[in-house]
N, CA, C and O atoms as CSV, one atom per row, in Angstrom:
chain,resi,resn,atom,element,x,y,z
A,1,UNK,N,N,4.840,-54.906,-7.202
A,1,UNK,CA,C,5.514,-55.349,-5.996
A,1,UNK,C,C,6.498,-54.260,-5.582
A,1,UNK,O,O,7.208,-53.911,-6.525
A,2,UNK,N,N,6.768,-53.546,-4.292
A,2,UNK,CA,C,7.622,-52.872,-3.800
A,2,UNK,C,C,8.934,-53.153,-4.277
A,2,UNK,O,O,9.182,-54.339,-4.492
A,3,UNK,N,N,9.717,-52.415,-4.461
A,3,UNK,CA,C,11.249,-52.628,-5.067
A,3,UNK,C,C,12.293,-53.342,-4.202
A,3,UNK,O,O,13.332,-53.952,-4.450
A,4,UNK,N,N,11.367,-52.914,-2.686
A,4,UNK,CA,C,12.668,-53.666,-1.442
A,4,UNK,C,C,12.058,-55.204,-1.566
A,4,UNK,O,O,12.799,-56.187,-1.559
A,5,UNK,N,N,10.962,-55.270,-1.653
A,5,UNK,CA,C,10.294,-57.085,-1.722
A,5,UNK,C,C,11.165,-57.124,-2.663
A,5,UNK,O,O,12.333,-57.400,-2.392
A,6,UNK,N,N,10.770,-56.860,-3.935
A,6,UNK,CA,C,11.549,-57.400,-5.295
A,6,UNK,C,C,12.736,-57.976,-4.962
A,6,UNK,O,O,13.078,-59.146,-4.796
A,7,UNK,N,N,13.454,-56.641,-4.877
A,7,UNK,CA,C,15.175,-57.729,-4.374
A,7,UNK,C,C,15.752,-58.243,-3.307
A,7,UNK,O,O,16.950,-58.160,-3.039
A,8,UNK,N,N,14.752,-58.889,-2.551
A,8,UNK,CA,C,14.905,-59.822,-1.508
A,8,UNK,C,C,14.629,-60.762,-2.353
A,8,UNK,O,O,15.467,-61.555,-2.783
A,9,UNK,N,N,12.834,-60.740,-2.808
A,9,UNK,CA,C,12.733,-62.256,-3.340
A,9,UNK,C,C,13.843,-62.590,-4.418
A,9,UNK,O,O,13.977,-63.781,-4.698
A,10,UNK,N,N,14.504,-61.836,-4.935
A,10,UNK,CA,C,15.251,-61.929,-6.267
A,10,UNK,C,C,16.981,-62.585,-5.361
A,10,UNK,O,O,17.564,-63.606,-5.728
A,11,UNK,N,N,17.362,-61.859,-4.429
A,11,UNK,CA,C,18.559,-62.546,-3.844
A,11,UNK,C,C,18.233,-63.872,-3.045
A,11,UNK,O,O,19.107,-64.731,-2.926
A,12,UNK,N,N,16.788,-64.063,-2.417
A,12,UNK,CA,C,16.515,-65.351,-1.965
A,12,UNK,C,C,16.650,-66.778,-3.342
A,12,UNK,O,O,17.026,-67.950,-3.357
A,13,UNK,N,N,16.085,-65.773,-4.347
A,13,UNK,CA,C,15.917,-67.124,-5.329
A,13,UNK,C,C,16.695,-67.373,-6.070
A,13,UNK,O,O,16.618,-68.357,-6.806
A,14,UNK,N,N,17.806,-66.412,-6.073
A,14,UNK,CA,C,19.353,-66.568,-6.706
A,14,UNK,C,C,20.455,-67.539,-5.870
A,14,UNK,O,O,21.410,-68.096,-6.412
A,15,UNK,N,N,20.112,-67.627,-4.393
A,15,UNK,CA,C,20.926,-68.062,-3.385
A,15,UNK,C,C,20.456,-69.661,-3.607
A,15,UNK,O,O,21.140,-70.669,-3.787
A,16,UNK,N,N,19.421,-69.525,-3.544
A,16,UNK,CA,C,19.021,-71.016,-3.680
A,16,UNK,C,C,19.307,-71.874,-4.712
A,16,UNK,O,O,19.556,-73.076,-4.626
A,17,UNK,N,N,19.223,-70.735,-6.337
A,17,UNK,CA,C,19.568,-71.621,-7.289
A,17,UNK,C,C,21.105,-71.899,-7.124
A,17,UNK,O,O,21.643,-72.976,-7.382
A,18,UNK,N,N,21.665,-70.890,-6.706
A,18,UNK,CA,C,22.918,-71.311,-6.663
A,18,UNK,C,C,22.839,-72.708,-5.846
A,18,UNK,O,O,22.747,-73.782,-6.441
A,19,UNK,N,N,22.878,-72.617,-4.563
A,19,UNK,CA,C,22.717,-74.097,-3.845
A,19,UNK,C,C,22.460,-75.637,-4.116
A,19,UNK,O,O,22.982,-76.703,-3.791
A,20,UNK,N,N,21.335,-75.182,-4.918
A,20,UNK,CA,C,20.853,-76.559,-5.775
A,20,UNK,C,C,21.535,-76.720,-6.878
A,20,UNK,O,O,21.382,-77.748,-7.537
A,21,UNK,N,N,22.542,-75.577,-7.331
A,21,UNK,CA,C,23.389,-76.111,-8.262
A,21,UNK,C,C,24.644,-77.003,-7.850
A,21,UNK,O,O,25.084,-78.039,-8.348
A,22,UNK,N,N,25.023,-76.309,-6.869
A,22,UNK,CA,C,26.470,-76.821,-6.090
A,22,UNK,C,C,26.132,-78.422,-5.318
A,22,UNK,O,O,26.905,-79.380,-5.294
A,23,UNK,N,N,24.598,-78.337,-4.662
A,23,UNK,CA,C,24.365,-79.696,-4.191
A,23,UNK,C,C,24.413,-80.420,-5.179
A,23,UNK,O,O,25.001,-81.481,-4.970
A,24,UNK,N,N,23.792,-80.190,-6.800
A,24,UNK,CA,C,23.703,-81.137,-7.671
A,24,UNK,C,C,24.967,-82.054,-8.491
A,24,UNK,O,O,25.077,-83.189,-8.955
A,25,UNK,N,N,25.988,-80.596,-8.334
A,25,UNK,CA,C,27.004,-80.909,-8.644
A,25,UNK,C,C,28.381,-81.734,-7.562
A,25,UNK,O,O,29.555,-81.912,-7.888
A,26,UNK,N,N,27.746,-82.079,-6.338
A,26,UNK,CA,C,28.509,-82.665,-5.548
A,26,UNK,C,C,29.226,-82.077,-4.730
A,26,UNK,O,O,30.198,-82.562,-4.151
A,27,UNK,N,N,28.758,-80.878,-4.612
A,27,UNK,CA,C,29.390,-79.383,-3.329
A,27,UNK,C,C,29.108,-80.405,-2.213
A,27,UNK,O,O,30.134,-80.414,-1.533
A,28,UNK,N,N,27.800,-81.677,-1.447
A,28,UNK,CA,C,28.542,-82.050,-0.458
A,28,UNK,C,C,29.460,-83.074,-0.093
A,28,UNK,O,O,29.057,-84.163,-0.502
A,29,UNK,N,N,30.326,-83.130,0.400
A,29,UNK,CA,C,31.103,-83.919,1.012
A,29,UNK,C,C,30.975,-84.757,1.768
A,29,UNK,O,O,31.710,-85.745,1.753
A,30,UNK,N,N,30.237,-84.629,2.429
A,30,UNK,CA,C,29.630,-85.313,3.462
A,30,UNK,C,C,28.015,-85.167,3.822
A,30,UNK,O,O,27.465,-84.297,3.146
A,31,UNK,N,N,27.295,-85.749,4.611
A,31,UNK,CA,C,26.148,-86.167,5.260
A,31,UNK,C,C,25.563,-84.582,6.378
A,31,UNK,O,O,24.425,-84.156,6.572
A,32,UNK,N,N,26.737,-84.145,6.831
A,32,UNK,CA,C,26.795,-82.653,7.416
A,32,UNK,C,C,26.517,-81.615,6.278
A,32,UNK,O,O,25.599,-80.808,6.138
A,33,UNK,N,N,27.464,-81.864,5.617
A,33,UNK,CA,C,27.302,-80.754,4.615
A,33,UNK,C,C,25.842,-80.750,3.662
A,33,UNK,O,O,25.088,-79.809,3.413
A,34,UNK,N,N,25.793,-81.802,3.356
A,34,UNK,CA,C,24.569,-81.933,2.204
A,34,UNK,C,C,23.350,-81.389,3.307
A,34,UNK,O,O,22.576,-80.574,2.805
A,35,UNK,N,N,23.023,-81.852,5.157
A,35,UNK,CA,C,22.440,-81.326,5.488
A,35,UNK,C,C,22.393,-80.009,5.433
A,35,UNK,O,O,21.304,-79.457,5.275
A,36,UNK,N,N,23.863,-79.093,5.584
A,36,UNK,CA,C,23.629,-77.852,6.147
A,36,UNK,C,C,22.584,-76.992,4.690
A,36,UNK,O,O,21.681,-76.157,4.741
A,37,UNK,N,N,23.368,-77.808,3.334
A,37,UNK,CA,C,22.850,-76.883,2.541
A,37,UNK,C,C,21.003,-77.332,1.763
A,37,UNK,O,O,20.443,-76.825,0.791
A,38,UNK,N,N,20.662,-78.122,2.433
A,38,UNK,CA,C,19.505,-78.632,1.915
A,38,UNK,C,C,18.134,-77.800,3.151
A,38,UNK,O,O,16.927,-77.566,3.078
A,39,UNK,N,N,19.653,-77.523,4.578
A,39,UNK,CA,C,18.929,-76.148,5.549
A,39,UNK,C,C,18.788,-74.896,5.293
A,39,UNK,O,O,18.003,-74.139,5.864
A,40,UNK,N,N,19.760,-74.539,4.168
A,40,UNK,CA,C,19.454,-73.058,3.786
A,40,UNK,C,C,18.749,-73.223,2.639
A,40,UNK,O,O,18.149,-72.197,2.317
A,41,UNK,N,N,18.570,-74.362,1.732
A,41,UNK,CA,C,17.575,-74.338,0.588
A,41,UNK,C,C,16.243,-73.816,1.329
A,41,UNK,O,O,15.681,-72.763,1.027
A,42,UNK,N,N,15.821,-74.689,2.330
A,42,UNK,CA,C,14.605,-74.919,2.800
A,42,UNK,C,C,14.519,-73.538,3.738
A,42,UNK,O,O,13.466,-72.939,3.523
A,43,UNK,N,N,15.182,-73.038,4.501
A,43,UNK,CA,C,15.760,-71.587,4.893
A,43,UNK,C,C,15.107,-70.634,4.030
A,43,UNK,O,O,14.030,-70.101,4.296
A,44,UNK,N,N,15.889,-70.404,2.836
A,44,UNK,CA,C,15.266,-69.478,1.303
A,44,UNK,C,C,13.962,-69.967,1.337
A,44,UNK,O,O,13.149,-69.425,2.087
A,45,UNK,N,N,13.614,-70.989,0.579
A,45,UNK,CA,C,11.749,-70.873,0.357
A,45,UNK,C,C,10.676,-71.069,1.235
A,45,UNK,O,O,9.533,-71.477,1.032
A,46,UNK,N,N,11.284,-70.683,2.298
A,46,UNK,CA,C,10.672,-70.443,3.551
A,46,UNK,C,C,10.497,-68.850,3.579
A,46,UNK,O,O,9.504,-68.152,3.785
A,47,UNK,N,N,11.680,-68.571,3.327
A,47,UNK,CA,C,11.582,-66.719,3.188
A,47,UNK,C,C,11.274,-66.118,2.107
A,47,UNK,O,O,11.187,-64.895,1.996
A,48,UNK,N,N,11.074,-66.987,1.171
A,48,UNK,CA,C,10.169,-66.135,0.166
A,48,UNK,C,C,8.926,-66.584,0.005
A,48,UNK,O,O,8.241,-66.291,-0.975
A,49,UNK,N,N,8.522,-67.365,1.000
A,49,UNK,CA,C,6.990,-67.719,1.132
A,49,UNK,C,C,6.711,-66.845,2.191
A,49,UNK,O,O,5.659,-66.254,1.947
A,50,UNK,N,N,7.143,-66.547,3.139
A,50,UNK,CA,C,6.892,-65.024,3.810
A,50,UNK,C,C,6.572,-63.916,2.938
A,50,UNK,O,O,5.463,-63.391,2.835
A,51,UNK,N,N,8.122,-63.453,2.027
A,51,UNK,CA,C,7.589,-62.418,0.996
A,51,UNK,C,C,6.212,-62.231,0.090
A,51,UNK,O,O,5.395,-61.325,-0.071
A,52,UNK,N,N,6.412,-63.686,-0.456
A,52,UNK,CA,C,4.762,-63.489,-1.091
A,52,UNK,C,C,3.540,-63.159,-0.375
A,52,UNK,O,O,2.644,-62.356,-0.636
A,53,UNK,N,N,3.727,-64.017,0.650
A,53,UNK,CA,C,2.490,-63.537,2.040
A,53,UNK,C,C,2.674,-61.910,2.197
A,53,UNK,O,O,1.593,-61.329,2.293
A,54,UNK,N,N,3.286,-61.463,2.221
A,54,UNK,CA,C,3.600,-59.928,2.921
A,54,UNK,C,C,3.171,-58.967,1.235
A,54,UNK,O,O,2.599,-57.879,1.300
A,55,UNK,N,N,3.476,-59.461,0.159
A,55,UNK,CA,C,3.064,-59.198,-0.778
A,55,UNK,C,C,1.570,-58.995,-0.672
A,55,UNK,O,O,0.867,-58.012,-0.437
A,56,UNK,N,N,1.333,-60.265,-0.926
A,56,UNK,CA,C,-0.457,-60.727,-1.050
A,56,UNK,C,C,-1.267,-59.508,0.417
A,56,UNK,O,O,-2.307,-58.914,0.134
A,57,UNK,N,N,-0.710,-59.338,1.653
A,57,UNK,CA,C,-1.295,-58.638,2.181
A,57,UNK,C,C,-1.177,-57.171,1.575
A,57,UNK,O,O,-2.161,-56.604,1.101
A,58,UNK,N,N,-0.164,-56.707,1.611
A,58,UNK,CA,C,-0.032,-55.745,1.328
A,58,UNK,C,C,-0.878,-54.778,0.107
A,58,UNK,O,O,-1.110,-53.569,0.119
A,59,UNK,N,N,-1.283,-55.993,-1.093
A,59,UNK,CA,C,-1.931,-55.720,-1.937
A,59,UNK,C,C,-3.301,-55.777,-1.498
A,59,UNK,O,O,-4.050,-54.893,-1.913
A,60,UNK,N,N,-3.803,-56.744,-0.661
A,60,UNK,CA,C,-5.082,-56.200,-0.342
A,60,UNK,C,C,-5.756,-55.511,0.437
A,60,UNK,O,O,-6.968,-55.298,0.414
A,61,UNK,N,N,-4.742,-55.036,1.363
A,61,UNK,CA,C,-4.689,-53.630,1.885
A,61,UNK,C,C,-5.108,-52.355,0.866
A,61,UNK,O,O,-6.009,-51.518,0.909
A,62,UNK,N,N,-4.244,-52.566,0.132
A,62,UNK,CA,C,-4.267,-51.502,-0.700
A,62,UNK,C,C,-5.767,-51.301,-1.419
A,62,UNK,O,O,-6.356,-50.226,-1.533
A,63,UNK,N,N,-6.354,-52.956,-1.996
A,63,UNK,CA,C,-7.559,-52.432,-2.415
A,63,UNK,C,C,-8.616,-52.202,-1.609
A,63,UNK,O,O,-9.723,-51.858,-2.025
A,64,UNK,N,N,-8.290,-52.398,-0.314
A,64,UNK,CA,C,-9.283,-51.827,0.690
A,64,UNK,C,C,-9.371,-50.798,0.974
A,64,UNK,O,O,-10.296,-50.615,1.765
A,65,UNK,N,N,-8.443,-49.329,0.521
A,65,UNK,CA,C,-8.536,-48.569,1.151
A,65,UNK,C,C,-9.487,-47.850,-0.152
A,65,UNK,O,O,-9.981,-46.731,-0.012
């Protein structure tokens, strides 16, 4: 995997665990909040389901040539 993919997917999936830690632990306060952060959970593995896609092409590019 390219080194710039790598540490995207690696800060996407660090951000998130963080998130799901703080939601688990009662980071929301409210009905707003628990939304905003259950929007950037879903935000992150949204963007690293891009990365893998861009991965997966990229690699079979490669064995095409």
């Amino acid at each position: 995997m390219d080194k710039y993919l790598e540490y995207l997917r690696k800060q996407f999936s660090e951000r998130q665990d963080s998130l799901a830690l703080a939601l688990a632990d009662g980071a929301a306060k409210s009905f707003e909040d628990y939304r905003q952060l259950v929007g950037e959970i879903r935000g992150l593995s949204f963007a690293q389901l891009c990365v893998s896609d861009l991965v997966r092409k990229l690699e079979n590019d490669d064995d095409e040539t």
